[in-house]
C-alpha positions in Angstrom: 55.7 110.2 131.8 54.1 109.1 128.2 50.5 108.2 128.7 49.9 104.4 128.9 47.8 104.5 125.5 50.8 105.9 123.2 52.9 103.0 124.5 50.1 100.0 123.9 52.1 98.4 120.8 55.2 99.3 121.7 57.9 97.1 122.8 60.8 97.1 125.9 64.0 95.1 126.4 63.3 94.7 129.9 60.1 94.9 131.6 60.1 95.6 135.6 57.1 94.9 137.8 56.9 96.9 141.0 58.2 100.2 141.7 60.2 99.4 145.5 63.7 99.3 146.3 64.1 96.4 144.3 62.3 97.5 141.5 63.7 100.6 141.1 67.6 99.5 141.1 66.4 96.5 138.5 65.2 99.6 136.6 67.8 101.9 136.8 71.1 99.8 135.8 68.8 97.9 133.1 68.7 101.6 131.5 72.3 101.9 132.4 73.4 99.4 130.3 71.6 99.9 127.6 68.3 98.4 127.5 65.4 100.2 126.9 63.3 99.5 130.2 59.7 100.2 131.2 59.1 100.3 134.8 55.2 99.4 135.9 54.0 100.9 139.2 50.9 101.3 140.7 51.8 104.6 142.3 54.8 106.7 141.0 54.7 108.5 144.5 55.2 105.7 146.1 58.1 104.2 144.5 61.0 103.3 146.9 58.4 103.8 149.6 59.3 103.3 153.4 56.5 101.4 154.5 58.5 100.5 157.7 61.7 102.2 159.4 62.5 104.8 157.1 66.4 104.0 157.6 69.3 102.0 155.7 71.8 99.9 156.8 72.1 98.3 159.8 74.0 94.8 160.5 75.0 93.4 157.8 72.7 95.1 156.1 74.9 98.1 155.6 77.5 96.3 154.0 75.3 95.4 151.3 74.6 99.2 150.4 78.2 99.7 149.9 78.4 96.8 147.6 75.1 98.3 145.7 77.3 101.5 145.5 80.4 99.8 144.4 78.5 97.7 141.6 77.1 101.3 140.3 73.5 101.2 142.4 71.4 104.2 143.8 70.8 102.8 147.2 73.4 104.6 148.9 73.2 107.8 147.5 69.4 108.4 148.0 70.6 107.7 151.6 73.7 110.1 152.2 71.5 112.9 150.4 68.4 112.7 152.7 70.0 111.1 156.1 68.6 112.5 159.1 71.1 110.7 161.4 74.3 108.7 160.5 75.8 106.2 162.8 78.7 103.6 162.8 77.3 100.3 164.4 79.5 97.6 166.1 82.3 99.9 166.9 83.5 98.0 169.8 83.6 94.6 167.7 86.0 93.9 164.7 86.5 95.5 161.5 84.5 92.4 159.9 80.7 93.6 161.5 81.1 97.3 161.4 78.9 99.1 159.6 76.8 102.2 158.7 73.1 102.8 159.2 71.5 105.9 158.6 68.1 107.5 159.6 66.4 108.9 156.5 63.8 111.1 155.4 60.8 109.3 154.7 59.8 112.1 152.1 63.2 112.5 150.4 64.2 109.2 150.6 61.7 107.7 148.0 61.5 111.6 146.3 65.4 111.3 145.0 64.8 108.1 144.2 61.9 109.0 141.7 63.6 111.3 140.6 66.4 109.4 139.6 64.4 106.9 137.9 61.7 110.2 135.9 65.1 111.1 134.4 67.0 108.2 133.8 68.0 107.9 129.8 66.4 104.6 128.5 63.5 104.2 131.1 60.0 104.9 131.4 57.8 104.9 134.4 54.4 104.1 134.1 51.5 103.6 136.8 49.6 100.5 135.6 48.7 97.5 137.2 50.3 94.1 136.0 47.7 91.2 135.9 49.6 88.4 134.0 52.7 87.6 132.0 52.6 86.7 128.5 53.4 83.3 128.3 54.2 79.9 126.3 55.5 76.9 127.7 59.0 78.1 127.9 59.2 81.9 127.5 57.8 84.6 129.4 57.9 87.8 126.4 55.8 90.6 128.2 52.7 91.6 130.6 49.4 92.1 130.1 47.8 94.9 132.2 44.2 96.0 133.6 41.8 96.1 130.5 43.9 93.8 128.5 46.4 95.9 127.1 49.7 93.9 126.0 53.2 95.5 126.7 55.4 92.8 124.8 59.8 92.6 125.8 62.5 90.4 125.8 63.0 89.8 129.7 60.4 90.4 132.9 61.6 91.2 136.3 59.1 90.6 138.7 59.8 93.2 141.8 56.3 93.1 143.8 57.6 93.4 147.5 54.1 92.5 149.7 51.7 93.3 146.9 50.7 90.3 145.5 47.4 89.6 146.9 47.8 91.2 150.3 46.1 91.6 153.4 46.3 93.8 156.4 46.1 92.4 160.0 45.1 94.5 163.0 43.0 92.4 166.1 40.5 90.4 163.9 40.1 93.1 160.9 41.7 91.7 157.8 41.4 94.0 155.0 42.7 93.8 151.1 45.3 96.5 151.2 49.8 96.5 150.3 51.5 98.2 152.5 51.1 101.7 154.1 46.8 100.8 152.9 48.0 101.3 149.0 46.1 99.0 146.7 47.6 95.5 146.7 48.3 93.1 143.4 45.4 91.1 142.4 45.6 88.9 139.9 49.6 88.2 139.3 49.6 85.5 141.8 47.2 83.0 139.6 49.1 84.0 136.7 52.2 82.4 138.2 50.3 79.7 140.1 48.8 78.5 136.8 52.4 78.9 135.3 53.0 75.7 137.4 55.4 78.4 139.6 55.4 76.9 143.8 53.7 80.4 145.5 54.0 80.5 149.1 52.8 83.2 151.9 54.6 85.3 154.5 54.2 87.8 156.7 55.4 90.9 158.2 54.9 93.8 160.2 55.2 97.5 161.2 55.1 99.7 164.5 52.6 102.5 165.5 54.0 106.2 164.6 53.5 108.4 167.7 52.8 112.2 167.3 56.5 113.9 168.8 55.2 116.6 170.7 53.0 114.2 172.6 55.8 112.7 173.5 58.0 113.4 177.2 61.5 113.1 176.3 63.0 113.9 179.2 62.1 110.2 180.3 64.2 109.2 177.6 68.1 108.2 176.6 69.7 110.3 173.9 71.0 108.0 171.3 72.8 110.6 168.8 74.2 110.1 165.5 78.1 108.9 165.2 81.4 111.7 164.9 83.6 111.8 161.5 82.9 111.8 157.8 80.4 109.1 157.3 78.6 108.0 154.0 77.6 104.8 152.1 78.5 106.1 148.8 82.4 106.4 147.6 81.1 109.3 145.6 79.6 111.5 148.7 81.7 114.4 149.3 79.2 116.5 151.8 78.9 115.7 155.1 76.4 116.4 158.0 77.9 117.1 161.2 77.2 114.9 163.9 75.9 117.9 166.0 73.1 119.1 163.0 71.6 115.4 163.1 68.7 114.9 164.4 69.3 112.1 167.4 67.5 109.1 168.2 66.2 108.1 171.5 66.0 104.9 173.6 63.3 103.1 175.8 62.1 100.1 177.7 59.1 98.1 178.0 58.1 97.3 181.5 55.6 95.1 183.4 53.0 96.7 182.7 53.2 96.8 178.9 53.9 92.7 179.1 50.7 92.0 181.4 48.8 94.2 179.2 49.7 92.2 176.0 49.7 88.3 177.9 46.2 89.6 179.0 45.0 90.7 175.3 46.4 88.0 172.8 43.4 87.2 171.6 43.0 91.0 170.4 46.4 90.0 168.5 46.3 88.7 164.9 49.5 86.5 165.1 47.7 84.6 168.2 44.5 84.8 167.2 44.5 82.6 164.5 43.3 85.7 162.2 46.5 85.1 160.5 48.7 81.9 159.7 51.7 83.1 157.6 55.5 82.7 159.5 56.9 86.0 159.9 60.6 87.2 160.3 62.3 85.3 163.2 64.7 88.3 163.6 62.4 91.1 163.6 59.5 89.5 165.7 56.5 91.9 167.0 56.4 93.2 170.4 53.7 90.4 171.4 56.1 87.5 170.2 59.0 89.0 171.8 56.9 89.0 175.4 55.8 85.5 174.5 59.3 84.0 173.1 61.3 85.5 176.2 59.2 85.4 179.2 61.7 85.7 181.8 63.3 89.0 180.5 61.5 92.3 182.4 62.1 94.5 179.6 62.9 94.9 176.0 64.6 97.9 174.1 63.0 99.6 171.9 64.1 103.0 170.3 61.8 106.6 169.3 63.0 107.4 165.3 62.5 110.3 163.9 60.4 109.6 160.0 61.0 113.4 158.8 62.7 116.8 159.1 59.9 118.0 160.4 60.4 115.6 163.4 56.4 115.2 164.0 56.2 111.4 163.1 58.2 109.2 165.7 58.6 105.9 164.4 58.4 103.3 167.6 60.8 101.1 166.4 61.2 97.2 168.4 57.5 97.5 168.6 55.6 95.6 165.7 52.1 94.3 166.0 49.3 93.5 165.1 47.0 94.2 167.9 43.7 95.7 167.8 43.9 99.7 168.1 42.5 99.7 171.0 44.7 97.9 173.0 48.0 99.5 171.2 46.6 102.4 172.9 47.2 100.8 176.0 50.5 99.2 175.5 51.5 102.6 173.9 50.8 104.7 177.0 52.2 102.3 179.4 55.5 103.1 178.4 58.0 105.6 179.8 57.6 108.7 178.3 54.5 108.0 176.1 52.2 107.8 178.4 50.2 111.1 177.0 51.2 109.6 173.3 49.0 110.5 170.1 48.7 108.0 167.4 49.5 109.3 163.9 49.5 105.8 162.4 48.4 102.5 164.4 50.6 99.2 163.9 49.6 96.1 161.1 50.6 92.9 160.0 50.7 92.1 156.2 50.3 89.3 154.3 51.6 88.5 150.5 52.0 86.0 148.5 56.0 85.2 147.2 57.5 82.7 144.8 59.2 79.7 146.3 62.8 80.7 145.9 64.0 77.4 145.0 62.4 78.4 141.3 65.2 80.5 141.1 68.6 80.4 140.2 71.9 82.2 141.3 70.9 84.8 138.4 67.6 85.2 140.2 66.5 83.7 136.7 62.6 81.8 137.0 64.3 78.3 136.1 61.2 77.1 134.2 60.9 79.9 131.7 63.6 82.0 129.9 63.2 86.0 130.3 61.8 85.6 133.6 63.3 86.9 136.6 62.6 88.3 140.2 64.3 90.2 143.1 62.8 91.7 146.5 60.3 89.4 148.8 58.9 87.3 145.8 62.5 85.8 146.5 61.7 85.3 150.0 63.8 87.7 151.6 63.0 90.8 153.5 64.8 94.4 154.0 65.0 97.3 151.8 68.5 97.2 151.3 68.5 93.1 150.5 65.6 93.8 148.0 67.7 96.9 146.4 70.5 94.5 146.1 68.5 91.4 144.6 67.0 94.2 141.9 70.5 95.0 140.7 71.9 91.5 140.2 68.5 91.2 138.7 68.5 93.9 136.3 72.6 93.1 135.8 71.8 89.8 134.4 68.4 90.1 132.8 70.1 92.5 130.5 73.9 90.0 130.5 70.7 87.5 129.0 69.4 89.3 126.3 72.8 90.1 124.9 73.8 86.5 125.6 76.3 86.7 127.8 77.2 84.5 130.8 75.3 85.9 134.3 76.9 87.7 136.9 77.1 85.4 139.5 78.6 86.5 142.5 80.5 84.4 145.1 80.0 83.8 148.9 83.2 85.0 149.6 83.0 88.2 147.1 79.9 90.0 148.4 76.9 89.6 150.8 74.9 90.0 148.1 76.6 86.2 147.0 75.7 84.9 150.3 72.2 85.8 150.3 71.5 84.8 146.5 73.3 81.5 147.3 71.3 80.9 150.6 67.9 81.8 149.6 68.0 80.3 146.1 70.1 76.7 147.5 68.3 76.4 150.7 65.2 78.0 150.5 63.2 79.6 153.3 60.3 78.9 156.0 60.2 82.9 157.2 61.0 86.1 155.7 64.7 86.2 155.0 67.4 88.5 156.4 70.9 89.0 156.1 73.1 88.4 159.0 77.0 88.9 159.2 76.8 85.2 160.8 75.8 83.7 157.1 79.1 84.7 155.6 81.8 82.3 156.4 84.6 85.1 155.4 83.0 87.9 157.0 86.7 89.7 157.8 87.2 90.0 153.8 83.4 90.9 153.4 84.3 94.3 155.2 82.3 97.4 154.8 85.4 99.4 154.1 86.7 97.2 151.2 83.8 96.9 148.8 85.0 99.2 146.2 88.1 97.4 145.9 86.0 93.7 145.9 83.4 95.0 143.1 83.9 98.5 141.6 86.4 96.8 138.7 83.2 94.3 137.9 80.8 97.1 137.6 83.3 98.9 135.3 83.1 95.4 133.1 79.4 95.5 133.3 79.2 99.2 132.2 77.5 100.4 134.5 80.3 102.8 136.6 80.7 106.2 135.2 84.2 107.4 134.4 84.3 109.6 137.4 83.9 106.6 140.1 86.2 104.8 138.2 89.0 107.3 138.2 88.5 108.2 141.8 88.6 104.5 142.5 91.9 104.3 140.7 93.1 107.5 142.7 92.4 106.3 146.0 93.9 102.6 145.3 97.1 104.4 144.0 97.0 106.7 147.2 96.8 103.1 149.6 99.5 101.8 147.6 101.6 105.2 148.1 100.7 105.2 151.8 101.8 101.7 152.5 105.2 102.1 150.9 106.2 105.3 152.6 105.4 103.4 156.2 107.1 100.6 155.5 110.2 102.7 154.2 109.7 104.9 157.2 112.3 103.5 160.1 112.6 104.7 163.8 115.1 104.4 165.9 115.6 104.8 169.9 116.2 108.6 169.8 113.1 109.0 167.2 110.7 111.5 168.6 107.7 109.0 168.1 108.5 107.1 171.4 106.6 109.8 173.5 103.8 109.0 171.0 104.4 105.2 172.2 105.0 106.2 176.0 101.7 107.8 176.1 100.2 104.7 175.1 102.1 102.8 177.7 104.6 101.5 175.3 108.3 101.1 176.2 110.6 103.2 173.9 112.0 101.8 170.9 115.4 99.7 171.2 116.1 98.8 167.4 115.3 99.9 164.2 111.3 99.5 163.8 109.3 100.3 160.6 105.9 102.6 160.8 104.1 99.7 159.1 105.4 97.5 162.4 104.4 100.3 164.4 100.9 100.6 163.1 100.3 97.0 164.0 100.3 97.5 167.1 96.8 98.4 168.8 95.8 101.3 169.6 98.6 103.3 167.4 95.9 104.8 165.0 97.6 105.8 161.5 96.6 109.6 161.7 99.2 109.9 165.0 101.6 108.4 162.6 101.3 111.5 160.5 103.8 113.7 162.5 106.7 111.5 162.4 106.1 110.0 158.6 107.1 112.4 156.3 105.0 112.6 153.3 102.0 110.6 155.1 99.8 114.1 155.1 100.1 115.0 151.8 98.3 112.4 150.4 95.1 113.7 151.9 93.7 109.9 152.4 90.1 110.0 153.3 88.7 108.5 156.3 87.6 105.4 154.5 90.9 104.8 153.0 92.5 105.5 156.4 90.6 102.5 158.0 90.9 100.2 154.8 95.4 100.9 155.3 94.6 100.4 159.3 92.6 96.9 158.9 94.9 95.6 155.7 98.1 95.9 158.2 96.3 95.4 161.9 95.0 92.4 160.4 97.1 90.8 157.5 97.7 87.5 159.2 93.4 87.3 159.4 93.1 88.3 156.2 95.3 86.2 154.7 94.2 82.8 156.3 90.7 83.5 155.9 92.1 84.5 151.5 93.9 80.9 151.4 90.2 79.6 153.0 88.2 81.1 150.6 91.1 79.9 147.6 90.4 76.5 148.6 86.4 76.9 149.0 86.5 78.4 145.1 87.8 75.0 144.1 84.7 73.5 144.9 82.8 76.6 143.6 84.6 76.3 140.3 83.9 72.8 139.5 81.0 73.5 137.4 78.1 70.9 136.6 77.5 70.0 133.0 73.3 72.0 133.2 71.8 68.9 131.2 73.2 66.1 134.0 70.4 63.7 134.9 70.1 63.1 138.8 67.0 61.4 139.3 69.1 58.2 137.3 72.6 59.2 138.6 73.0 55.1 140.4 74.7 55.8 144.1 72.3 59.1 145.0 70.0 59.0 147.7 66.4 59.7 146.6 66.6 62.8 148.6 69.2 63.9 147.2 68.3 63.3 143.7 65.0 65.1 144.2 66.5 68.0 146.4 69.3 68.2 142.9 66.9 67.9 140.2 65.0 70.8 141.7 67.7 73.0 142.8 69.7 72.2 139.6 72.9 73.3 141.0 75.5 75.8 139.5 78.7 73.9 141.2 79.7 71.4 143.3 79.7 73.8 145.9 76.2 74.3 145.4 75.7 71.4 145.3 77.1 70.4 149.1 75.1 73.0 150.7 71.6 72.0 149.6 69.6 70.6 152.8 69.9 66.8 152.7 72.6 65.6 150.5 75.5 64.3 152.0 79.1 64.2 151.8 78.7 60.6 150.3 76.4 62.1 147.2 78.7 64.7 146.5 81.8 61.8 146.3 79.0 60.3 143.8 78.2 63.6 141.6 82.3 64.1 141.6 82.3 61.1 139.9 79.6 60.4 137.3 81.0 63.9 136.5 84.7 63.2 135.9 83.3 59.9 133.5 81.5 62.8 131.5 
């Protein structure tokens, strides 16, 4: 790391405010694709910090690391090198929601991520605070940082996550601190307020972290890690077995723990009236859960490890912002934990975020050119939807300086296009986070499949290395193979496979039936095909591409009516409109929607029809006034 006086005149491509999960992708594919990059952090020890759950993945969620991996990110191999437990959620449900989350290390986790970034070609790290931009009316070309000193560049990505003025809530304490008590991000926040950007405030929260030996497991549920070969990267060779993981366990609350908290609300920050920001409707604290639901007796909540160590138990389900004193006593009325230490008491935070309707689907600041952001200034929340907001970021901050068109991707291509499109088209009122039920095309949005939906973009971008491109290439050939030889593969009545079929209650074969007809079948898994196809072995297909040939044929008839859905939906989404169009005189438009239009500035039609209060009857009228342009 250069000291911060040796780089005072010196010059970036890309500039990159905020060392998190978003930050730290934005920086490392900026670097990646050729632009030299100066990341700005207040503590280099702390970048791609865990402030909450130390894990990755998750619903939806999950999905979205693979497609960070596929595109060329970091996300998912920082977490298949430090996982402490790997699981396969939604198992029981279809191919569309399954997906991986892993239990990481919250020391190696940010470690091989800081590492990455120390010796990444192109890109220096720096701890320095960011106070303003350097500005005119319609160019941002820099930062100015504590004492004045100007860093100039061509393009700014603003990364802060819950810096930007912050405050931490416990009981009726408020105190000036980011998150995990670093030192939050004064002064940024005016700087884009008297920018004439829309700042709003939100909220979040974290659970207390329990000491493990104080803690009496045997009251306890197991909950261990899942079987088989399981990794969010396409690039992870090494596994840990499922019987080396360290497990998870699971818990209730009870009676008691609700009477204790309906009897101590005012001792709670969110009820208080200590603080007034919305939090995250889908990961509400254990006070608002009590409150929300008041007829159910008892609500899950799960003991996490946070290290290797296993000393630090993260109590996850159970965010709040009580005092300390009574966490004590919601703590120790639980199963289990009723001898429990503290090593860390629960908070609320507070930060200040752009609106995200100043954005658009490049995560470009509409208002000034060079400007961009990614993380919670957008509005969302989640590690893994900041990392992927910070590569699309970084992507087309970079596609901008060498003039190119952005990378935009669509909502039936990626998660990472359905949240950009949601959060930048319709805004938000809470911290926003990623659900499979936002993508309409979730069966073609598949965890499995997200190689073959964006690994040949990130080899046009530049930013996949030769060796994930030809193993990408190898397993896509090996599908190919695999198909063929089942669907040339033909079984007859005296074919040994019908005991494989009578064992799963199948009659025996009549006619001539192909292995591909076979495998459509449920319950015929494609590895007990192996026996009776000859050449189906030697291919050595991984696991992945095992379940990608199993969901591709179980399936086709889904897949394909949900392919000639999303074929008519890009219509829509490829009728472009013309960027200097002028609503607020377009004769026919509602006033709302002219306002809602003239803000939003739509990419597409498409767009254009999901933006809260226009109307069929205004898109007929945009359709129009276009076609007589």
């Amino acid at each position: 790391m250069e000291a911060l006086d040796k780089n005072m005149n010196k010059t970036f491509d890309v500039i990159v405010v905020g060392g998190g999960h978003a930050g730290v992708e934005a920086a490392l594919v900026s670097a990646r694709m050729g632009m030299k990059t100066l990341l700005c952090t207040l503590n280099i020890k702390k970048m791609s910090n865990m402030p909450c759950n130390p894990s990755i993945g998750g619903s939806a969620k999950g999905i979205v690391v693979r497609e960070i991996d596929a595109l060329g990110g970091m996300m998912g191999v920082g977490a298949d090198h430090t996982y402490l437990q790997m699981k396969m959620l939604n198992t029981g449900k279809g191919p569309g929601v399954q997906c991986l989350r892993a239990q990481c290390d919250k020391y190696e986790y940010p470690h091989f991520m800081q590492q990455a970034c120390l010796k990444q070609k192109n890109l220096t790290v720096k701890e320095c605070e960011v106070k303003s931009l350097i500005y005119d009316r319609k160019k941002v070309s820099g930062v100015i940082l504590t004492k004045n000193i100007k860093i100039k560049s061509k393009a700014v990505i603003i990364t802060t996550g819950t810096f930007m003025d912050a405050f931490i809530y416990h009981g009726k304490n408020k105190i000036s601190a980011g998150p995990d008590g670093e030192k939050p991000s004064i002064g940024l926040s005016d700087c884009l307020r008297e920018m004439g950007l829309k700042v709003l405030r939100l909220k979040t929260g974290t659970p207390p972290r329990i000491k493990h030996s104080s803690i009496d497991f045997t009251k306890t549920e197991i909950q261990p890690g899942s079987k088989g070969n399981l990794a969010f990267s396409y690039l992870t060779n090494k596994f840990i077995p499922v019987e080396k993981q360290i497990p998870c366990y699971l818990i209730y609350t009870n009676e008691t723990t609700h009477k204790i908290i309906r009897s101590h609300l005012d001792e709670s920050a969110q009820y208080n009236g200590t603080v007034s920001a919305i939090g995250p409707r889908y990961c509400p604290s254990i006070e608002g859960k009590v409150m929300t639901f008041k007829d159910k007796k008892r609500h899950q909540l799960f003991l996490e490890p946070e290290y290797k160590d296993y000393e630090s138990v993260y109590l996850q389900g159970f965010s709040t912002s009580m005092s300390h004193k009574v966490q004590e006593q919601m703590v120790h009325s639980l199963k289990g934990l009723e001898h429990a230490e503290f090593l860390k008491y629960a908070y609320a935070i507070e930060y200040d975020l752009l609106d995200p309707l100043e954005f658009d689907l490049s995560l470009h600041v509409k208002k000034y050119q060079g400007l961009y952001g990614a993380g919670q200034i957008c509005g969302t929340s989640g590690y893994e939807e900041a990392a992927g907001l910070g590569l699309m970021a970084g992507i087309n901050a970079c596609l901008w300086i060498k003039k190119k068109k952005p990378f935009i991707l669509k909502r039936n291509e990626s998660y990472i296009g359905v949240m950009i499109d949601d959060i930048v088209t319709k805004g938000i009122s809470e911290p926003y986070r990623l659900l499979s039920s936002r993508a309409e095309y979730r069966l073609l949005l598949r965890h499995d499949n997200a190689d073959i939906r964006l690994t040949p973009y990130g080899k046009k971008l530049g930013i996949i290395s030769n060796e994930r491109w030809n193993q990408f290439k190898k397993k896509e050939t090996q599908i190919k193979k695999a198909i063929s030889i089942l669907n040339k593969t033909r079984f007859g009545s005296k074919s040994t496979v019908n005991k494989y079929l009578k064992s799963l209650g199948y009659d025996g074969l009549n006619a001539g039936t192909s292995a591909l007809e076979l495998l459509r079948r449920p319950n015929v898994k494609l590895i007990d095909l192996y026996p009776y196809v000859k050449g189906l072995k030697e291919l050595k297909l991984s696991e992945i591409a095992i379940f990608q040939i199993e969901v591709s044929i179980k399936y086709e008839g889904y897949i394909k009516k949900q392919l000639k859905e999303a074929s008519e939906f890009n219509k829509i989404e490829d009728t472009l409109i013309p960027s200097n169009i002028d609503y607020l005189h377009m004769d026919g438009l509602a006033l709302e929607a002219r306002q809602k239009m003239d803000k939003i500035r739509p990419h597409s039609i498409g767009q254009a029809s999901r933006i809260s209060g226009v109307n069929p009857s205004d898109i007929a009228i945009l359709v129009l006034n276009i076609k007589k342009k």
